[in-house]
N, C-alpha and C positions, 0 to 999 in steps of 0.2 A: 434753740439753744438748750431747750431740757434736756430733749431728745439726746444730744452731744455730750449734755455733761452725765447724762447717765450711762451712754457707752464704755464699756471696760477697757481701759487703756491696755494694749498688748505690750508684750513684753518683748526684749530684743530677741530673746529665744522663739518665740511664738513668731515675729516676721521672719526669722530667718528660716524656722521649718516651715511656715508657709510659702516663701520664696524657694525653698528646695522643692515641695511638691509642687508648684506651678511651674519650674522649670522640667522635672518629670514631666507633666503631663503636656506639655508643650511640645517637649520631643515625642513622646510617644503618638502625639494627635498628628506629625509632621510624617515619622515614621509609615504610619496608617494612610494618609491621604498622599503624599508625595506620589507613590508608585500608578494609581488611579492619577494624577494630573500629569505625572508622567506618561502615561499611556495616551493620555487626549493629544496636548502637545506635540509626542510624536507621531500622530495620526495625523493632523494636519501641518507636519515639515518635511521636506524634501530628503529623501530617501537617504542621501547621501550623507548631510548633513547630522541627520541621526545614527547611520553606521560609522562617522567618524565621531562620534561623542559630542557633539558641538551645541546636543541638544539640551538642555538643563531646567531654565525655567522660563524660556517663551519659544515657540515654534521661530524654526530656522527653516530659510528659503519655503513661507507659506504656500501650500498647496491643497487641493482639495481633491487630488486626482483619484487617493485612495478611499473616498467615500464615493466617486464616481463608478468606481468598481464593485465595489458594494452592491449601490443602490441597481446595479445590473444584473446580480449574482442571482438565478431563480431561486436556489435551494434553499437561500438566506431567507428569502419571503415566503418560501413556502412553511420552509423552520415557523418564524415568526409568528403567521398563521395559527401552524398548531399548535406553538405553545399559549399564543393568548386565549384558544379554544379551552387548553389542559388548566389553564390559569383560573379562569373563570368562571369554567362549571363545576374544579375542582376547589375554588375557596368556598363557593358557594354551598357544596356538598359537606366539605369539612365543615361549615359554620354551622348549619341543619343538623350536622350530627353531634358536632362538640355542645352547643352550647343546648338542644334539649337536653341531650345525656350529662350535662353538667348539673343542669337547674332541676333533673329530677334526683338525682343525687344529694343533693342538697335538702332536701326534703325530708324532716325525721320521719314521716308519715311514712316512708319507701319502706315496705316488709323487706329483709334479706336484702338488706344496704350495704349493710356491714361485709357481706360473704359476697356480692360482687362487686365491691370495691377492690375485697382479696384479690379478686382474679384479675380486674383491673391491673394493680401492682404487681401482680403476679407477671405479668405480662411484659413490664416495663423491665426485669431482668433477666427472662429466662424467653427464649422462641426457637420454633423447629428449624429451623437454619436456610439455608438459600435452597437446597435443594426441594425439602417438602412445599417454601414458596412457591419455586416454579413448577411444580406437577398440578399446588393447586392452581395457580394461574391460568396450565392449559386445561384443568377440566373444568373448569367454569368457561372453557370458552374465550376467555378473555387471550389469546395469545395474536401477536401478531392487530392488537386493537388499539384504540385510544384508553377506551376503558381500563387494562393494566396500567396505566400509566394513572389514572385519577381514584376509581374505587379502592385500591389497597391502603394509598396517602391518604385517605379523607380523612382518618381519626387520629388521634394522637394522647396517648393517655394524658402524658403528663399538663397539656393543654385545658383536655378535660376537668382535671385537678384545680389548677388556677382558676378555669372559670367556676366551677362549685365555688370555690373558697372567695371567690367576688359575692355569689349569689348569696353566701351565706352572711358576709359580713355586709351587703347594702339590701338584703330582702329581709326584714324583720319577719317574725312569726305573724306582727300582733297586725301585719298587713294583708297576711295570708287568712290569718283567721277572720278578719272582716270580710274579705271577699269573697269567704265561705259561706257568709252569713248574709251576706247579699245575693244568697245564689248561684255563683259563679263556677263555674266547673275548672278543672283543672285547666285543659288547654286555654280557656277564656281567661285565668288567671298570668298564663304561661304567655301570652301575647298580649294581650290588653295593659299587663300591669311590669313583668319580669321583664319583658324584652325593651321597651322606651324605658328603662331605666338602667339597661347595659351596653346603654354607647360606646363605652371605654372601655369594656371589655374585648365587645363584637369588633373594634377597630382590631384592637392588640393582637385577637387573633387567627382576624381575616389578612395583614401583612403579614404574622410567621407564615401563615399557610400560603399567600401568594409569593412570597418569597421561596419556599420550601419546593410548590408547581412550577417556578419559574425558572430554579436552580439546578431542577432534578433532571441528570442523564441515566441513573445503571440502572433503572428500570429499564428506561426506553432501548441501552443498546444486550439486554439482556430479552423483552418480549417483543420490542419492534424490530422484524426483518425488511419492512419496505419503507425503502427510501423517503417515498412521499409523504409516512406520516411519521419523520423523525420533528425530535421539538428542537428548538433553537440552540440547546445548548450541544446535542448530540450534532446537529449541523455544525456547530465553532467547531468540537473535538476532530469531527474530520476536517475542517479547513485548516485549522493549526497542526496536525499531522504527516496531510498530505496537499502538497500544494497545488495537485492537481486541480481541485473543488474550488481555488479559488477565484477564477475565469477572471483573469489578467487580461487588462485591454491591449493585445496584440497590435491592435494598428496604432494606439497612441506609440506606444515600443517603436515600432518599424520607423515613424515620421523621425525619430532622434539618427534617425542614418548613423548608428554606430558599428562598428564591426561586429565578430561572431564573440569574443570574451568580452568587451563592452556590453553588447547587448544580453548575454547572461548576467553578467555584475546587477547590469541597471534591474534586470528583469527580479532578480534574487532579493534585491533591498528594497522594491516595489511591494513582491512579497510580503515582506516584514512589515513597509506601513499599512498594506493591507489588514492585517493579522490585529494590527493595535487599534484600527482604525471598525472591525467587527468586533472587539471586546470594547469599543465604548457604546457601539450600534446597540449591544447586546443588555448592556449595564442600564444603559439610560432610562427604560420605563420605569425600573425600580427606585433609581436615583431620585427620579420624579416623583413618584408616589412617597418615600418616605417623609417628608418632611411635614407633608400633610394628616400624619398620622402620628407624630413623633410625640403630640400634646398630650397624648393619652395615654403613655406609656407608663410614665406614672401614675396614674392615677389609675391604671388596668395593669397592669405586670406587679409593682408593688405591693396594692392593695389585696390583688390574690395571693402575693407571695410570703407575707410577715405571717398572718396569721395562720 
């Protein structure tokens, strides 16, 4: 009862701007999600059904034909494959580089902090352009490798930024200086003590960066020329393209005994659910992993970014 009667009674102007921005963001969160549940829906409804519009908000004439297709398509798994490889060793890479380079940054003890930080920032407006990238690409070797696609991604300034500015506002000095005083060397300080107490950071920016390796094609269709080591996303770009790639079950087609413009029709809007049907194939590990990581965003994106 205190609790209530201490509550500040709102004003009819205050519910009604609050009833305006809740209906805002309501559309705009339908806006956002509609076209993704869109996409699933028509992946699993009847081809026809979805080229005559029929499709809205529950799959029409259920089918699963087009993830049957899918799950036969080599290129998709072999895509797959290399991205969860590019995914993995490349968050892993980025998290080893951002967050020492973060946590020694952070450090007033750093001689010429200040003057490579410049170049740091320096860097975040100004770069040699696509073309000196790819000359350095092919003289380090890396063309035509997995490597282009993970060593250039691993860093990210602006990343590196956030996490200093975590380090600095949850790593007191008067912590550092006991640990000095106990002995402790830098890296002993730097894993023992700085790292179990950057959960929230190392989550926030081990998903930008798995998301970032998960998402990424114009490296790959810029330094990968073989087929075999395209990532998943450069495998979609050629199935949404070219319909070729997307190895349509001909004999299930043939059993529908339709004539020659029947059986193109049917073949063409099979296509299509195909198409919706590898952009949710595609979506879903990320869809998965975020929500398990979403707790921390506050508490690791904010907390680096005010200060």
């Amino acid at each position: 009862m205190k609790q209530k009667a201490m509550r500040m009674r709102e004003s009819r102007e205050d519910r009604i701007f609050g009833g305006v921005v809740l209906f805002f963001l309501i559309m705009v969160l339908l806006i956002t999600i509609y076209p993704l549940y869109f996409t699933v829906i028509a992946s699993f409804s009847d081809a026809k059904e979805t080229a005559l519009g029929h499709t809205y908000l529950v799959p029409r004439g259920f089918t699963t034909i087009a993830y049957k297709n899918v799950f036969k398509n080599a290129k998709i798994w072999s895509g797959y494959a290399n991205t969860i490889f590019i995914t993995t060793v490349g968050t892993l890479w980025a998290l080893t580089a951002t967050i020492s380079c973060a946590y020694a940054m952070s450090r007033k003890n750093l001689r010429g902090a200040k003057v490579v930080m410049g170049m740091f920032v320096f860097t975040m407006y100004f770069g040699g352009g696509l073309i000196p990238f790819a000359l350095l690409i092919r003289s380090l070797g890396l063309y035509n490798s997995l490597g282009s696609l993970i060593i250039p991604s691993g860093f990210s300034v602006y990343n590196m930024i956030v996490a200093r500015t975590f380090f600095t506002s949850n790593f007191p000095d008067e912590i550092y200086e006991a640990a000095k005083v106990d002995g402790a060397g830098e890296l002993a300080i730097f894993v023992r003590i700085a790292l179990p107490i950057s959960g929230a950071i190392i989550a926030v920016i081990a998903l930008f960066n798995a998301v970032g390796f998960w998402n990424s094609y114009f490296n790959a269709l810029m330094f990968i020329s073989d087929s075999a080591k395209w990532p998943l996303q450069l495998v979609l770009r050629g199935i949404l393209t070219q319909e070729s790639d997307l190895a349509i079950d001909m004999e299930w087609l043939t059993k529908l005994n339709l004539d020659q413009a029947a059986f193109m029709m049917e073949r063409q809007q099979l296509a299509n659910t195909i198409r919706y049907a590898i952009i949710v194939f595609a979506s879903l590990p990320m869809l998965i992993a975020y929500p398990f990581v979403q707790k921390y965003f506050v508490k690791g994106v904010l907390i680096g970014s005010i200060k």
